[in-house]
C-alpha positions in Angstrom: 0.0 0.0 0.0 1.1 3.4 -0.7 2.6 5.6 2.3 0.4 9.0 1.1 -2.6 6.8 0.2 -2.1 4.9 4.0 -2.1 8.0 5.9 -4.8 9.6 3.8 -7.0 6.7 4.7 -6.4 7.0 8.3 -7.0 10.7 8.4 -10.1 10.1 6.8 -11.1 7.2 9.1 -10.3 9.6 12.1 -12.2 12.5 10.4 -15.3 10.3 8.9 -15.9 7.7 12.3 -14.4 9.5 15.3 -11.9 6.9 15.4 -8.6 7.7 17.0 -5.5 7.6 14.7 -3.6 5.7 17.0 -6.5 3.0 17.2 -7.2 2.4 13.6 -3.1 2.6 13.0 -3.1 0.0 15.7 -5.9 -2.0 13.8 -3.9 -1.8 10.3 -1.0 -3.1 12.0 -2.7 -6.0 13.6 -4.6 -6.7 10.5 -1.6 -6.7 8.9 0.0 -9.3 11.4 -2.6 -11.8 11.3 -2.3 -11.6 6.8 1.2 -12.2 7.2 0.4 -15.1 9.5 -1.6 -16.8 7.1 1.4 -17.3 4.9 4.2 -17.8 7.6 2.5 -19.7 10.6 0.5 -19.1 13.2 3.3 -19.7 15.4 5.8 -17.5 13.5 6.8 -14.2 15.8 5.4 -11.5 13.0 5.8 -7.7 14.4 4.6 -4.9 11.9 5.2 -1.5 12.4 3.3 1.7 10.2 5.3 4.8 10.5 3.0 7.3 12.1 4.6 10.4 9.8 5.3 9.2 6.7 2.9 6.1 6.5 6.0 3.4 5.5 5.3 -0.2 6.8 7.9 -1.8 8.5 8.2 -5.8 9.8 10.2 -8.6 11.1 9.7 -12.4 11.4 11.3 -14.4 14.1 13.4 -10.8 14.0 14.6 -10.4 11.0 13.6 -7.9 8.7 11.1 -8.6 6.1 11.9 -6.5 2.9 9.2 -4.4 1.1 9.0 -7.1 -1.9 8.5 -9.5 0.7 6.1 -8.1 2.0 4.5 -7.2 -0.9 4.9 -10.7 -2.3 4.0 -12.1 0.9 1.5 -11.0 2.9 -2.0 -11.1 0.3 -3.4 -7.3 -0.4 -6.8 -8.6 -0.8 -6.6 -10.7 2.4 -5.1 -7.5 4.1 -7.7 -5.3 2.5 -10.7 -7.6 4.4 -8.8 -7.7 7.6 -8.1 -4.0 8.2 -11.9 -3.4 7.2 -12.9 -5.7 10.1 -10.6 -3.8 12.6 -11.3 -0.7 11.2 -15.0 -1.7 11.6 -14.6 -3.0 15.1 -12.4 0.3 15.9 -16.0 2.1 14.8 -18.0 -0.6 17.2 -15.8 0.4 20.2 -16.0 4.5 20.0 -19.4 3.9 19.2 -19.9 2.0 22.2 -17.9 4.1 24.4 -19.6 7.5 23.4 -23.2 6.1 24.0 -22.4 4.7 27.4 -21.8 8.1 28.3 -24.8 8.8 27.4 -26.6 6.6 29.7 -29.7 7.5 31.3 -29.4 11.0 29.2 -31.8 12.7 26.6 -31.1 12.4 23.0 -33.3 13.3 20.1 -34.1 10.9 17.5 -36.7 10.3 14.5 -39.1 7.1 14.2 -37.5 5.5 11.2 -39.1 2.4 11.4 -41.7 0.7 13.0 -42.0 -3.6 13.3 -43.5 -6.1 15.5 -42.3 -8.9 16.8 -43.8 -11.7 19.2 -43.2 -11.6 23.2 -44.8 -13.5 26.1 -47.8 -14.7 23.5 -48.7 -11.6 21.9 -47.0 -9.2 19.7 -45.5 -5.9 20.5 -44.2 -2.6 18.6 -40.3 -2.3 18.3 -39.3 1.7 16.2 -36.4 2.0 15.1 -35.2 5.2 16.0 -32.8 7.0 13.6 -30.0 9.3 15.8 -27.4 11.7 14.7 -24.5 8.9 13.8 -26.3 5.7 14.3 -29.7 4.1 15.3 -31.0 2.7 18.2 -34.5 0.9 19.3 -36.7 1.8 21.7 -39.2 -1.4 22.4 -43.0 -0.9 23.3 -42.3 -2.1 26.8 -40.0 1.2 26.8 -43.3 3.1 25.9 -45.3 5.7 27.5 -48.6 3.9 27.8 -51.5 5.0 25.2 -49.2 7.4 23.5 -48.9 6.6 19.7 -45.6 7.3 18.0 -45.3 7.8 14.2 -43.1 7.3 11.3 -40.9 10.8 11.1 -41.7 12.2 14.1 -39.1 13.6 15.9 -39.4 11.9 19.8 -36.7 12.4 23.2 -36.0 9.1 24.8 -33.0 8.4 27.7 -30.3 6.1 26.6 -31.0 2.5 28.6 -29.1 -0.1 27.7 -25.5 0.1 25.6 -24.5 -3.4 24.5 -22.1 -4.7 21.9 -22.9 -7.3 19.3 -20.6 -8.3 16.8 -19.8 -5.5 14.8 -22.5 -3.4 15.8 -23.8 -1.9 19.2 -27.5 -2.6 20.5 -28.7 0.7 21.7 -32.0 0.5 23.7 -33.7 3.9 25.0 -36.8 4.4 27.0 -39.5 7.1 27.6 -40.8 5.1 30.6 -37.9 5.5 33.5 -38.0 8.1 36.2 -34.6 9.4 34.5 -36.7 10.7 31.2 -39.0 12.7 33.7 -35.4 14.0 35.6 -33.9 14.9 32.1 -37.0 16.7 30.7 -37.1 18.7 34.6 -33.5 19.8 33.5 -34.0 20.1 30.3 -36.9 22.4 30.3 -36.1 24.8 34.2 -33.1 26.1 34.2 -33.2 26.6 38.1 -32.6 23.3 37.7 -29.9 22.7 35.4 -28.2 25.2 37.2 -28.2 23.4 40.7 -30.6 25.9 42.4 -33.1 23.5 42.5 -32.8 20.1 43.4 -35.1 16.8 42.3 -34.9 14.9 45.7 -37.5 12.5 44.8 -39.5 10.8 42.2 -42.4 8.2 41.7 -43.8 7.5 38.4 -46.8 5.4 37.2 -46.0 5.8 32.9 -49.0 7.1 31.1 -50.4 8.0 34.2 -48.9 10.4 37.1 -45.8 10.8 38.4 -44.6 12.7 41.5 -41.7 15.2 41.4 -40.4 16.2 45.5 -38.1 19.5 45.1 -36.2 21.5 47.4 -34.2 25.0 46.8 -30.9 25.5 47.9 -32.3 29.5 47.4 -34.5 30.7 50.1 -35.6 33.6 48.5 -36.7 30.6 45.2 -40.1 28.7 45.6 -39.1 25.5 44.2 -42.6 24.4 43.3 -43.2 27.7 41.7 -40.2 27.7 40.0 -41.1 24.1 38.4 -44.4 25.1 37.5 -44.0 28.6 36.1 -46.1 31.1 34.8 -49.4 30.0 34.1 -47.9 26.6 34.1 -46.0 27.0 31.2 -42.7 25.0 32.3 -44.6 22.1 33.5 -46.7 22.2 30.1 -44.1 21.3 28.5 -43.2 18.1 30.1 -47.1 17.2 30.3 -47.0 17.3 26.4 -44.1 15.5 25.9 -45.3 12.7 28.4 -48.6 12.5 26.6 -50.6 14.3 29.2 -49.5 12.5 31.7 -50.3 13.8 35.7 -47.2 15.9 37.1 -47.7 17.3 40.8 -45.1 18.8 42.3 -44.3 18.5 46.3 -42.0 20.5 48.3 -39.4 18.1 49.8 -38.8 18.0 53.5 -36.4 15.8 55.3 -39.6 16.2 58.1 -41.5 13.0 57.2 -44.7 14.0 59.0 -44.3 17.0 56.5 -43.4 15.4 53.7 -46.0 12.3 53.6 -49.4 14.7 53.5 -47.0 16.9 50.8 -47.5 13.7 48.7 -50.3 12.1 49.5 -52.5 14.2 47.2 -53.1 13.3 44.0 -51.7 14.9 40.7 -53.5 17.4 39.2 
């Protein structure tokens, strides 16, 4: 392979996936190990080395030097070729991987792409495919707000519930049911909030049907309830429409739990 074209490749790899240069270098050299293998012996000691700056390939077996015809003559381009596109591919699996378990149990915004249904416990049940900004992910029907119908193309928020990998790809699962997705849309939509003034102590949800936020301020001169709410319930409309009009009522928290219980006991609005 040529040393301009190599590095070109790998820039464009780095640019293209978000793949570290040193990762997919990595996975050209150990593709590149395992090709030359295949004519040598497994048991052969192979080391392969790709200049980082200039993009020359350098090896040895059993420590001495293999020449650039050898190598050439040796070690199969085509059997190369499919080797470094399965690391490479892997190399995408893993970042992949590690930037959406970062994302665990936060908002991100997708569209329905899909919609199919598939049999579970006797009866079957809605899985959408839900395209993201660099991949796609699933979000099953058990991961559903009750009684709220999603369509194809609509744009939907969901929390990120389950990262796994599976052969070349990662499983992402998300979820609109959680008492995370309620926390997240809180932050999302009050900036008192987000900012750390006001705190989410406690949470109970019942999907599709009510859920109970306790807050507390770390401002006395902030009401957190209030806050929450906003004027003429505008801030808490918000989340009610995006939970399908599901039942919000907020409670002041209290570490007093002869306070707090009759704070709760009420039922949502």
């Amino acid at each position: 392979m040529n040393p301009s074209e190599l590095l070109r490749i790998v820039d464009a790899i780095h640019r293209d996936k978000n793949i570290d240069k040193e990762v997919v270098f990595a996975g050209i050299e150990a593709a590149l190990v395992i090709a030359a293998k295949k004519h040598y012996g497994e048991d052969q000691e192979i080391v392969i080395r790709v200049n980082r700056e200039n993009g020359t390939i350098t090896g040895t077996h059993n420590g001495i030097e293999i020449t650039p015809e050898e190598m050439a003559e040796r070690i199969g381009a085509q059997t190369a070729k499919q080797i470094i596109i399965q690391k490479i591919r892997e190399a995408e699996r893993d970042a992949l991987y590690a930037e959406y378990k970062e994302l665990m149990y936060q908002l991100v915004t997708g569209v329905v792409h899909r919609i199919d249904t598939i049999p579970r416990h006797d009866r079957k049940v809605k899985i959408l495919t839900i395209a993201l900004s660099n991949t796609e992910a699933i979000l099953p029907e058990w991961e559903m707000i009750p009684g709220q119908q999603l369509h194809l193309n609509e744009r939907i928020r969901a929390i990120v519930c389950d990262v796994k990998k599976k052969g070349t790809k990662v499983h992402i699962e998300l979820s609109r049911t959680r008492v995370q997705f309620v926390e997240r849309l809180f932050e999302q939509e009050i900036p008192e909030i987000a900012d750390g003034v006001i705190q989410i102590r406690a949470i109970a949800r019942e999907a599709g049907y009510r859920t109970k936020v306790a807050v507390s301020s770390t401002d006395p001169r902030v009401d957190p309830v209030g806050a929450c709410v906003g004027i003429r319930g505008n801030r808490i409309k918000n989340i009610v429409e995006e939970l399908g009009g599901e039942r919000i009522d907020i409670v002041p928290y209290s570490d007093d739990m002869q306070k707090m219980v009759p704070n709760a006991l009420p039922p949502a609005a």
